[in-house]
C-alpha positions as CSV (number, residue, x, y, z in Angstrom):
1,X,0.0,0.0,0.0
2,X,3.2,2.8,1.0
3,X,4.7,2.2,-2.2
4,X,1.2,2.0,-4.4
5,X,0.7,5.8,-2.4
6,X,4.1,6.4,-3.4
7,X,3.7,5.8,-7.2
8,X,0.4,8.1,-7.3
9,X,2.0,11.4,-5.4
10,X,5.2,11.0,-7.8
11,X,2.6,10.6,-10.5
12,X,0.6,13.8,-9.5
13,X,3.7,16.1,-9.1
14,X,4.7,16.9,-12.4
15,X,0.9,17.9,-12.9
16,X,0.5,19.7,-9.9
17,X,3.7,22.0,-11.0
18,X,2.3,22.5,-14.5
19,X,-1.1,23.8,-13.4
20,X,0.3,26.1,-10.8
21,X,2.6,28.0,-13.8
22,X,-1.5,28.2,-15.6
23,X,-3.3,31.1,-14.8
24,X,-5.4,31.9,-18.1
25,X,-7.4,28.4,-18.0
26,X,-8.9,28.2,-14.1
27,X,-12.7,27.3,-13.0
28,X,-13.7,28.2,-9.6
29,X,-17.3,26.7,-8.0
30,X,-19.3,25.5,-5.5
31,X,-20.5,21.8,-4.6
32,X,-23.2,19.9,-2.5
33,X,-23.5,16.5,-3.2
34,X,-25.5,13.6,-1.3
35,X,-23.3,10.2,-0.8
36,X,-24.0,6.6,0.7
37,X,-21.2,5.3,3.1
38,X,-20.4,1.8,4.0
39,X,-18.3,0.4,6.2
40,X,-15.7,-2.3,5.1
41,X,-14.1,-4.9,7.9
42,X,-11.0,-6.1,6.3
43,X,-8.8,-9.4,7.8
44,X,-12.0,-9.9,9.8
45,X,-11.8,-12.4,12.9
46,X,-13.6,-10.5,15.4
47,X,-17.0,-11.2,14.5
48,X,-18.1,-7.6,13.6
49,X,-19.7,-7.1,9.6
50,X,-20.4,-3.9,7.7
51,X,-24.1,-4.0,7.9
52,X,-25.9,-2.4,5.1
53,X,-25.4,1.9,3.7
54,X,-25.9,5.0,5.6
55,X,-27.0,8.4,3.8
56,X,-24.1,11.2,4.3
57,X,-23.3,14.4,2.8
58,X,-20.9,16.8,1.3
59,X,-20.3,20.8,0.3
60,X,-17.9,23.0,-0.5
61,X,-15.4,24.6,-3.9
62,X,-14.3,23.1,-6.4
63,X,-11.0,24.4,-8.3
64,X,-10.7,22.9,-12.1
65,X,-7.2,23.6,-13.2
66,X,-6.0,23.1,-16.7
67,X,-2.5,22.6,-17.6
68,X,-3.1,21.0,-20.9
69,X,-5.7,20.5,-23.7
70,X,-8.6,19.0,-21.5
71,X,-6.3,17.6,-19.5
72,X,-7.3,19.6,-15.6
73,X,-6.1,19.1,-12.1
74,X,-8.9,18.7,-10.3
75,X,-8.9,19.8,-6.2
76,X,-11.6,20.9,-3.8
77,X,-12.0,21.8,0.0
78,X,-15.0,19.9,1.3
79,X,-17.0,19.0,4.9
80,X,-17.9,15.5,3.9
81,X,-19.5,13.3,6.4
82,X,-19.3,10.1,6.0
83,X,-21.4,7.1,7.5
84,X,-22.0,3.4,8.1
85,X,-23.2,0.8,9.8
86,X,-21.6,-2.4,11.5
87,X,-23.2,-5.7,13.8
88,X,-21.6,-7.9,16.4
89,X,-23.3,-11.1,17.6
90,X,-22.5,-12.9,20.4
91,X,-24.2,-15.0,22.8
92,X,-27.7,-14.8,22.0
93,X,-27.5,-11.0,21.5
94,X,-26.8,-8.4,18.8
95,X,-24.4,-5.3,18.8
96,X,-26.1,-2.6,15.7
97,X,-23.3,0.2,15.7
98,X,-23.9,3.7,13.7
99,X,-20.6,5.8,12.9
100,X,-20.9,9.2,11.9
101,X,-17.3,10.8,10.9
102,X,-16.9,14.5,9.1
103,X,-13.8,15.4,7.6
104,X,-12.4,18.0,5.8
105,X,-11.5,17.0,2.4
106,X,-9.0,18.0,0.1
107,X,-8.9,16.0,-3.3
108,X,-6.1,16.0,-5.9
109,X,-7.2,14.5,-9.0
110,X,-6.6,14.5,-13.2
111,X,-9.4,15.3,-14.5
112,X,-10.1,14.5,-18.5
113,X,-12.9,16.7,-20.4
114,X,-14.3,16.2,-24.1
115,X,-14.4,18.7,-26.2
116,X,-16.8,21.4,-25.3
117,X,-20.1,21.8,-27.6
118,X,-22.8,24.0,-27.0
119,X,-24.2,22.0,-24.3
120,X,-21.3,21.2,-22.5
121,X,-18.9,18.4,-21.9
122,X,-18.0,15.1,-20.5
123,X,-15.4,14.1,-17.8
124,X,-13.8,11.1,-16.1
125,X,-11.2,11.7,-13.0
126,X,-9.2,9.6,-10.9
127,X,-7.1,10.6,-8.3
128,X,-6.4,10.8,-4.1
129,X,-8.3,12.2,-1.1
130,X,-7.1,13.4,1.5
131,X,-9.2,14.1,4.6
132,X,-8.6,15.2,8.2
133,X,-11.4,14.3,10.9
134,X,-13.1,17.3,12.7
135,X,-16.2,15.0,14.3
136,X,-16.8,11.2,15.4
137,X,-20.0,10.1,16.8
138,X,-21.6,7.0,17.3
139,X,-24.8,5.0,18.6
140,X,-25.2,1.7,19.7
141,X,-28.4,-0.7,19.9
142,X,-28.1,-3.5,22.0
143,X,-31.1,-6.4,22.0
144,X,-31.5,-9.8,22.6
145,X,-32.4,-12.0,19.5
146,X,-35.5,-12.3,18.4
147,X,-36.3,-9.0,20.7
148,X,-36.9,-4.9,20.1
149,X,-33.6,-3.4,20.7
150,X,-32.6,-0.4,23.1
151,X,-31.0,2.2,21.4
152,X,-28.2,4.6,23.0
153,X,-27.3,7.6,22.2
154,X,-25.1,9.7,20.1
155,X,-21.4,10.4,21.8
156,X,-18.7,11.1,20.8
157,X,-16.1,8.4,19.6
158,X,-12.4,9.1,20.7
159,X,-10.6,6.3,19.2
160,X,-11.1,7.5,15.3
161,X,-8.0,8.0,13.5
162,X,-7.3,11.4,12.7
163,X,-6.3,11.2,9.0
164,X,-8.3,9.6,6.6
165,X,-6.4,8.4,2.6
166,X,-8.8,7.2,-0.1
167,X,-8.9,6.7,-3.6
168,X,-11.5,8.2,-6.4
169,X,-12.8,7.4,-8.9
170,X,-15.8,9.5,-11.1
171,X,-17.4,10.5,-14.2
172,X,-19.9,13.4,-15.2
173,X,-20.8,16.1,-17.7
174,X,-20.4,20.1,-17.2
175,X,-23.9,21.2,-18.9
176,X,-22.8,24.9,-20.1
177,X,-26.0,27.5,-18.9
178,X,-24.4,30.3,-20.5
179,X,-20.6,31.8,-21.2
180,X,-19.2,30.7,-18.3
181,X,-21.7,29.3,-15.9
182,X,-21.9,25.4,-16.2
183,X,-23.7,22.9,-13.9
184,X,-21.9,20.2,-12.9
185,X,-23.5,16.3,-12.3
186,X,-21.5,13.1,-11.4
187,X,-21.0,10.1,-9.9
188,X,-17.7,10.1,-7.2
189,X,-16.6,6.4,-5.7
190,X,-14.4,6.8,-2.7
191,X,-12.5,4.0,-1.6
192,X,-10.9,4.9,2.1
193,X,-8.0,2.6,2.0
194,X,-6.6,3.8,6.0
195,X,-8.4,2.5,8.9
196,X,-11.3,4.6,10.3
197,X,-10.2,3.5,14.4
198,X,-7.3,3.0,15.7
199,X,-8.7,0.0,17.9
200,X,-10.4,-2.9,17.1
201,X,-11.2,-4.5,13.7
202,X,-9.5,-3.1,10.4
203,X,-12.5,-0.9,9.1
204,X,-12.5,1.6,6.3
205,X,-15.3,3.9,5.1
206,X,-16.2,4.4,1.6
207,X,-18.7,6.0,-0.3
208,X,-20.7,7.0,-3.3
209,X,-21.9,10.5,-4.2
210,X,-23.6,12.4,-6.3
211,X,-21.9,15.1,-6.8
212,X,-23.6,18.9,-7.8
213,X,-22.0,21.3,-8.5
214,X,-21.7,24.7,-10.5
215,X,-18.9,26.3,-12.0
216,X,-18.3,30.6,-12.8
């Protein structure tokens, strides 16, 4: 995994320098864009499963540099929250967790476009994410088998790692609206590849958006 994270940062470089020396060739815009989350357990001998999506959510700007024809480094600086379920069973009784984690996201992808017409253009992207945590809650419902459950309530979870390293994937269209102005609809995959806690089983959150957006 370090040297597959490696190859990727020594691959983004070069772009990254190119786009900064681009100044004529920029969009700026804004983003909200609804996700499902998941929760993966990887190496898995502790009896805990992933257990089904959670609805999250995401806003923020979006920065479209180009540094070649249709080629565009793509960045943004999002509050994402991403969320998931997992369950534990053990001796006649069931464990139903909810996390909720928000981070602050900071992408760095390649973006390709088609050529623009009159309605707009399409894109694909592939890149990093980056994300530092700013919240961790959690819930828990405990029942016996076969029995309504008692739910707790939301607190806050200390053991979440702070850092958060995933991988995207996504493809949309830029539908132009006039000169400038062009709406912006996709589908982002997100594929956390660093553990969400820093106990316990190896989990990693992931998700899929719908991402909105508009560029000026």
């Amino acid at each position: 995994m370090k040297k597959q994270l490696f190859i990727l940062i020594m691959f983004f470089l070069p772009i990254v320098a190119d786009a900064q020396t681009t100044t004529d060739n920029v969009q700026l815009g804004f983003t909200t864009s609804p996700n499902i989350g998941w929760l993966s357990i990887d190496n898995n001998n502790s009896g805990i499963d992933g257990d089904g999506v959670r609805t999250g959510f995401s806003y923020g700007v979006l920065a479209d540099i180009g540094f070649a024809r249709n080629y565009y480094f793509s960045t943004a600086f999002t509050l994402t929250t991403i969320n998931g379920k997992t369950t534990e069973k053990a001796s006649g009784m069931s464990f139903n967790n909810i996390y909720k984690v928000g981070y602050i996201e900071v992408p760095a992808t390649l973006k390709l476009k088609s050529n623009p017409t009159a309605m707009g253009r399409f894109y694909g992207q592939f890149g990093l994410s980056t994300g530092i945590k700013i919240k961790a809650k959690g819930s828990s419902t405990e029942k016996v088998l076969g029995e309504p459950g008692v739910e707790g309530d939301n607190s806050n979870l200390s053991d979440v790692n702070t850092f958060r390293l995933g991988l995207v994937a996504g493809a949309g269209a830029e539908w132009n609206v006039n000169g400038n102005l062009n709406i912006l609809t996709g589908i982002t995959y997100n594929n956390g590849f660093t553990r969400v806690v820093s106990k316990g089983p190896d989990m990693r959150n992931s998700y899929l958006a719908l991402t909105l957006g508009v560029f000026f």
